[in-house]
Structures are given as structure tokens and as C-alpha cells.
DSSP file (Angstrom, degrees, kcal/mol; ACC not computed):
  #  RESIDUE AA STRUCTURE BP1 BP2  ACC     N-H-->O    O-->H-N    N-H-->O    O-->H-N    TCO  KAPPA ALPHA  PHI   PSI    X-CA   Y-CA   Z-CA
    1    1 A X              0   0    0      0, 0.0     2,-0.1     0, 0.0     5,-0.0   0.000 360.0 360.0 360.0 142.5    0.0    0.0    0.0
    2    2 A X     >  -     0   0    0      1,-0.1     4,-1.6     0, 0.0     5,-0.1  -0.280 360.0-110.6 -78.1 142.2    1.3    3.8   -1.0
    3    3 A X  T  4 S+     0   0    0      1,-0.2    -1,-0.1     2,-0.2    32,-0.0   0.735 117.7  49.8 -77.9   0.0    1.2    6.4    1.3
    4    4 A X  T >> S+     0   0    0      1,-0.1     4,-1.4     2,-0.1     3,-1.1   0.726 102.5  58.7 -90.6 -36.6   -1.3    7.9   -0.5
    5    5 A X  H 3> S+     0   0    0      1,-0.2     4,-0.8     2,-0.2    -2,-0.2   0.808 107.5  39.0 -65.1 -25.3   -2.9    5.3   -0.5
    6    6 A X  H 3< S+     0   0    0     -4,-1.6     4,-0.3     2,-0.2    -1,-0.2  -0.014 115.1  70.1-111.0  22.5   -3.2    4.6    4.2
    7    7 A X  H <>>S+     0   0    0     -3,-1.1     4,-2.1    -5,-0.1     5,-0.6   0.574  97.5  40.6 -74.5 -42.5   -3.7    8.7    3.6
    8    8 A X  H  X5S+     0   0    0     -4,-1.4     4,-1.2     1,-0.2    -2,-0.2   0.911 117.6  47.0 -78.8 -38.7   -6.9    7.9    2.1
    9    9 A X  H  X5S+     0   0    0     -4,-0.8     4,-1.1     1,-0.2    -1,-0.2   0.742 109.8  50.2 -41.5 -46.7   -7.9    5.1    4.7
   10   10 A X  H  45S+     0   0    0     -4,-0.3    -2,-0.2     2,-0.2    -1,-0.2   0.512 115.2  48.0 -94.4 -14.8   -7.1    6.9    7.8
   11   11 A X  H ><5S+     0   0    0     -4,-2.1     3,-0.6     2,-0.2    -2,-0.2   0.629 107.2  53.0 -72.8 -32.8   -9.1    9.8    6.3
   12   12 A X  H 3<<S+     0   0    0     -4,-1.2    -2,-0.2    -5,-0.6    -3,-0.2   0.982 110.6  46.3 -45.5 -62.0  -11.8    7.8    5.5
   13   13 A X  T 3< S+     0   0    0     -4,-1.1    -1,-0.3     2,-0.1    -2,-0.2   0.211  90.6 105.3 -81.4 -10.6  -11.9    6.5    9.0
   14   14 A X  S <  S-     0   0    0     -3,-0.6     2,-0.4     1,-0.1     5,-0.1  -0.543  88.1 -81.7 -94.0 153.2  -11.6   10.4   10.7
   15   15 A X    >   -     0   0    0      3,-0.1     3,-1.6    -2,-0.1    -1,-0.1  -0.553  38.2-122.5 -70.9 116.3  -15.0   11.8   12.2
   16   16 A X  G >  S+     0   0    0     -2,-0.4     3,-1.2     1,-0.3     2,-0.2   0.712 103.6  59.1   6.4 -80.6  -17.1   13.0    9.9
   17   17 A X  G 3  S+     0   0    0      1,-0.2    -1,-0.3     3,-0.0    -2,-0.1   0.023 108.0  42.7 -96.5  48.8  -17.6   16.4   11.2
   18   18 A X  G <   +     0   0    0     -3,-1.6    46,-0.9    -2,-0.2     2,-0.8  -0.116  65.1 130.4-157.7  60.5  -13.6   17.6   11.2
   19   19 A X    <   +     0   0    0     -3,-1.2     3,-0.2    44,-0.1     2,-0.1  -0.933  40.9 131.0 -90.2  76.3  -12.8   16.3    8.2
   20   20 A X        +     0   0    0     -2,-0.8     5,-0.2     1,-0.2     4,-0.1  -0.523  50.3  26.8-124.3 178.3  -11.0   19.8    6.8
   21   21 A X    >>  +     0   0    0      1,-0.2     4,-2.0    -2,-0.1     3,-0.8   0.660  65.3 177.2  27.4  70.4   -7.9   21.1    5.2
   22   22 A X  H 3> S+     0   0    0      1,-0.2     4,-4.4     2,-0.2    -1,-0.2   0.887  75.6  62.5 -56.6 -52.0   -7.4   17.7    3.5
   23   23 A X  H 34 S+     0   0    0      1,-0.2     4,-0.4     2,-0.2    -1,-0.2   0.659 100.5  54.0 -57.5 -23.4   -4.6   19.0    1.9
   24   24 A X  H <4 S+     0   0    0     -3,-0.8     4,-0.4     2,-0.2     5,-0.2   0.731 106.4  48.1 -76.6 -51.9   -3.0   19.6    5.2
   25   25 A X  H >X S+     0   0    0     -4,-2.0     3,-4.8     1,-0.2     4,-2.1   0.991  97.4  64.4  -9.4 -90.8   -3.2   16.5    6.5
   26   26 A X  H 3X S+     0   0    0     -4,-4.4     4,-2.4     1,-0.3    -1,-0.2   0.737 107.9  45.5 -43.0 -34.4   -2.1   14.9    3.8
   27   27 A X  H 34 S+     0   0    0     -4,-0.4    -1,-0.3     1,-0.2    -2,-0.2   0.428 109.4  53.0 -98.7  19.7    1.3   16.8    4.5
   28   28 A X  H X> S+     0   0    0     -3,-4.8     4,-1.0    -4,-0.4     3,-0.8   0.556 107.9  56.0-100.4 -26.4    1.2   16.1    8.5
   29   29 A X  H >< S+     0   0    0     -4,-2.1     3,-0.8     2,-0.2     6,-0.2   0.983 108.6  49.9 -77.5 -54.0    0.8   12.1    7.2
   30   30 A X  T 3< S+     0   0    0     -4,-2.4    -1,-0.2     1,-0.3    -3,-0.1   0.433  95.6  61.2 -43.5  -3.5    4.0   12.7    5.3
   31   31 A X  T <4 S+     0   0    0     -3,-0.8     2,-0.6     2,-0.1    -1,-0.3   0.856  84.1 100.9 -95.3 -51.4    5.8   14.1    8.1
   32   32 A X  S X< S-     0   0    0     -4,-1.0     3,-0.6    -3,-0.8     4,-0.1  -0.143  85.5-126.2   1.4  66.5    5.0   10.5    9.3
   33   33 A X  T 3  S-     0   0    0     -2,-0.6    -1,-0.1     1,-0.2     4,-0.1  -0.189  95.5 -17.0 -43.0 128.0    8.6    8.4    8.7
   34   34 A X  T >  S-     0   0    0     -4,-0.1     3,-1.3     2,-0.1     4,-0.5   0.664  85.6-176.4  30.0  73.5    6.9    5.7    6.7
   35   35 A X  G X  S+     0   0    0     -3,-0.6     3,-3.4     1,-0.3     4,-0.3   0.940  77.1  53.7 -81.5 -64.6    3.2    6.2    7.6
   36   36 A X  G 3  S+     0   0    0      1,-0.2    -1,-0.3     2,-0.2     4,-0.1   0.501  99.7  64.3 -77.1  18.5    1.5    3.4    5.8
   37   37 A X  G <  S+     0   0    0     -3,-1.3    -1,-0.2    -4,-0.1    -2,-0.2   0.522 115.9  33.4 -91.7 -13.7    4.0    1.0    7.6
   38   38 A X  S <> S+     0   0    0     -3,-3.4     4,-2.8    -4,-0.5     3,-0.2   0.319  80.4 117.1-111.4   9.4    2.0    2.4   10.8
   39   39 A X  H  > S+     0   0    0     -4,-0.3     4,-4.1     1,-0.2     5,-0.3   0.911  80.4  46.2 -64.2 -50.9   -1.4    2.7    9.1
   40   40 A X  H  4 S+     0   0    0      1,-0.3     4,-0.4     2,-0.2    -1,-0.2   0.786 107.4  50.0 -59.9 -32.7   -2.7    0.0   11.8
   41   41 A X  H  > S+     0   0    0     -3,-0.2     4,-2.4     2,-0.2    -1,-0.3   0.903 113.2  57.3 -74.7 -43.9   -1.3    1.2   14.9
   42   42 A X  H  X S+     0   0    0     -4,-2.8     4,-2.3     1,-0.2     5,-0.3   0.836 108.1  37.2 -55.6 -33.1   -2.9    4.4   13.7
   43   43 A X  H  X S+     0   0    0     -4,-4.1     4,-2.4     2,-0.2    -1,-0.2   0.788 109.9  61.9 -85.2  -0.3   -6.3    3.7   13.2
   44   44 A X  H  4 S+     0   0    0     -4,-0.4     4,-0.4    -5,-0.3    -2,-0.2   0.967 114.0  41.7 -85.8 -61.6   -6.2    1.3   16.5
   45   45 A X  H >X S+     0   0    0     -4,-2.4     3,-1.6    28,-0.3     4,-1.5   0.901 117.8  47.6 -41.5 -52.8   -5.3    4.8   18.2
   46   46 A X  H >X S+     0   0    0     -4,-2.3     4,-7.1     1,-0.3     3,-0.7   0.990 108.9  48.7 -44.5 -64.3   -7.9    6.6   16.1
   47   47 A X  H 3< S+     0   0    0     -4,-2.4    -1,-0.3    -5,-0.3    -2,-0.2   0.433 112.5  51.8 -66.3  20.4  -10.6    4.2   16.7
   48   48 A X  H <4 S+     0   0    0     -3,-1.6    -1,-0.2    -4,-0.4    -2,-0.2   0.535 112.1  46.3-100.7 -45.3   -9.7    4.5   20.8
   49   49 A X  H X< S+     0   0    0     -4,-1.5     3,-2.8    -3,-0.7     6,-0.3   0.965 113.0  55.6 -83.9 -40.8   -9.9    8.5   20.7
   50   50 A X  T 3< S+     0   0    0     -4,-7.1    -1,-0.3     1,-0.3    -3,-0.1   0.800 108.0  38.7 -84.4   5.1  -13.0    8.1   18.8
   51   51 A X  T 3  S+     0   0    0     -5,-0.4     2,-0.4     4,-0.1    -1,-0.3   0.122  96.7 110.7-106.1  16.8  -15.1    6.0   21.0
   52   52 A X  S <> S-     0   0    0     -3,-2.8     4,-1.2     1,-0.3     3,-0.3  -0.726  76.6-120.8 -89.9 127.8  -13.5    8.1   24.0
   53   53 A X  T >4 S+     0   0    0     -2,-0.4     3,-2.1     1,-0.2     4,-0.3   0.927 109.6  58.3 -30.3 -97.3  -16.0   10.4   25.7
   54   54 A X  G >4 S+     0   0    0      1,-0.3     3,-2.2     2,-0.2     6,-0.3   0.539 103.9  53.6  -9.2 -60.2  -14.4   13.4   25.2
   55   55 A X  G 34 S+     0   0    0      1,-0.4    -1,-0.3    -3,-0.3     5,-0.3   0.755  89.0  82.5 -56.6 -31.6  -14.6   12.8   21.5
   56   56 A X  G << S+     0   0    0     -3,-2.1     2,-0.8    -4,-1.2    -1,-0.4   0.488  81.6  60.4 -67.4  -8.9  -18.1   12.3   21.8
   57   57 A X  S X> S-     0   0    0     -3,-2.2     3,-3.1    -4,-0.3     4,-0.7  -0.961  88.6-132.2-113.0 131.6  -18.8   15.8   21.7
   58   58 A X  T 34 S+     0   0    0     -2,-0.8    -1,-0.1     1,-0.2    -2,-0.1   0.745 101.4  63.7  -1.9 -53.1  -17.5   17.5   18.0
   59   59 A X  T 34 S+     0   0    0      1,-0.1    -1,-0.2    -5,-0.1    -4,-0.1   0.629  94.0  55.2 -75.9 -16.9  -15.9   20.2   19.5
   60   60 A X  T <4 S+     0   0    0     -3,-3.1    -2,-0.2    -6,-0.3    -1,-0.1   0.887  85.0 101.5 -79.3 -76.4  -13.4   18.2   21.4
   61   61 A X     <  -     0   0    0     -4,-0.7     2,-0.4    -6,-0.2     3,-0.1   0.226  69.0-143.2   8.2 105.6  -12.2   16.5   18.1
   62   62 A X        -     0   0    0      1,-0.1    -1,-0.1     2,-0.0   -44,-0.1  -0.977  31.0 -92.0-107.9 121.3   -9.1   18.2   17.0
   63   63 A X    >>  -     0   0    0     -2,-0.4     3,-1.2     1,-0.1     4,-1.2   0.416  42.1-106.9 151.1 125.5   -8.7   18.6   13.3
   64   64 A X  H 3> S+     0   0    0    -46,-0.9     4,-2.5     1,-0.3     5,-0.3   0.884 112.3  59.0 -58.1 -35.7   -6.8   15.6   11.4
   65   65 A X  H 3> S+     0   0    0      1,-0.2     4,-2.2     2,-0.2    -1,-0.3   0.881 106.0  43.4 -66.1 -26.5   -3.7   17.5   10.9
   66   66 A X  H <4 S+     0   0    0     -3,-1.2    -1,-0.2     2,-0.2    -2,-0.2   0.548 108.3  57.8-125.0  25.8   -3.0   18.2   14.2
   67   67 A X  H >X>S+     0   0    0     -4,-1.2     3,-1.8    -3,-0.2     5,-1.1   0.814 109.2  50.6 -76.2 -62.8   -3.8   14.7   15.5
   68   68 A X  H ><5S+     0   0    0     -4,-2.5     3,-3.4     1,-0.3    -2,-0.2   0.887 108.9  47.3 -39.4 -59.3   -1.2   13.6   13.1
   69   69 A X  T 3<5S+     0   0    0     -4,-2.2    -1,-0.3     1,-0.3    -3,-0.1   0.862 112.7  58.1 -72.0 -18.3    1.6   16.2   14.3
   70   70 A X  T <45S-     0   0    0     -3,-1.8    -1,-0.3    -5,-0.2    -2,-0.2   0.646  96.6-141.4 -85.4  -7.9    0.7   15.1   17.5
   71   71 A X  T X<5 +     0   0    0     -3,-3.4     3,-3.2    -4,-0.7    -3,-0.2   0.859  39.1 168.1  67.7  31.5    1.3   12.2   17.0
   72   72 A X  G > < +     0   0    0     -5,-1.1     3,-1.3     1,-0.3    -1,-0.1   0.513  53.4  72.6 -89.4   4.7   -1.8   11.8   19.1
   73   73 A X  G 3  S+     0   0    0      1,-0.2    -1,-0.3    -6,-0.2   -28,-0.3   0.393  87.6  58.1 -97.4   3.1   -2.6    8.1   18.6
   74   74 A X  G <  S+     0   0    0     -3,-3.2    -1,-0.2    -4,-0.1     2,-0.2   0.444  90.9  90.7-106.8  22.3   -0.2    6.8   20.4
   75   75 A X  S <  S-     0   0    0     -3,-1.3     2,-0.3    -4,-0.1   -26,-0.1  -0.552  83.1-121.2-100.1 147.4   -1.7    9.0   23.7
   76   76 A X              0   0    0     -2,-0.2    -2,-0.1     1,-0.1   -31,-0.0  -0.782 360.0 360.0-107.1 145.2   -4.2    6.9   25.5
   77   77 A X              0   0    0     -2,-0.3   -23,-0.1   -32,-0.1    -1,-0.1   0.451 360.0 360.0-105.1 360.0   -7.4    9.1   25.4
């Protein structure tokens, strides 16, 4: 799989309503040393934060690029 290619997956997979600046993202997943070799570990973090209270309201939900710089999926939510 490309890295465009576990870009497109792990956006698929991002909550609906902070889905933005795609294009930014995409260059915070590229900051990523070899991202789609970590595509799994990321969505197992993803799918953690999103079933987290907090997440549960929109507003908590921080904006895919700066989950990505934050590297926030390997943070227990």
C-alpha cells in the first residue's frame, strides 16, 4: 500500500464532522517516517480517541492534521 494510498484510509476512518484542510493533513501524514508501515497502529489509536467520551462531543475533536503532528494516537485518550 502507498502512502497515499493509508492517507486515504485513515481519512476515510476520521469523524465526519472535522474532516477539513485535507490537503494539510495529507502533509502532516507525510511528516509520518513511513506512515502506511504504521497505518494499523494508527487507526487502532484513532478508533480508541473516537469512542472516547471526550470525542463524543465535536468540539473536542481536534482537526486531522494536528492529530497527526501530534502524534496523538499513540496517547491513550
Amino acid at each position: 500500500m502507498t502512502s497515499e494510498e493509508s492517507f486515504e484510509v485513515f481519512w476515510s476512518e476520521y469523524p465526519v464532522g472535522r474532516k477539513v484542510c485535507k490537503r494539510i493533513a495529507r502533509k502532516a501524514w507525510n511528516k509520518i517516517p513511513s506512515p502506511e508501515a504504521h497505518l494499523l497502529e494508527i487507526l487502532a489509536g484513532l478508533m480508541e480517541w473516537k469512542n472516547s467520551a471526550q470525542w463524543q462531543n465535536i468540539n473536542y475533536v481536534p482537526y486531522p492534521a494536528t492529530f497527526l503532528n501530534r502524534c496523538q494516537w499513540e496517547e491513550t485518550p
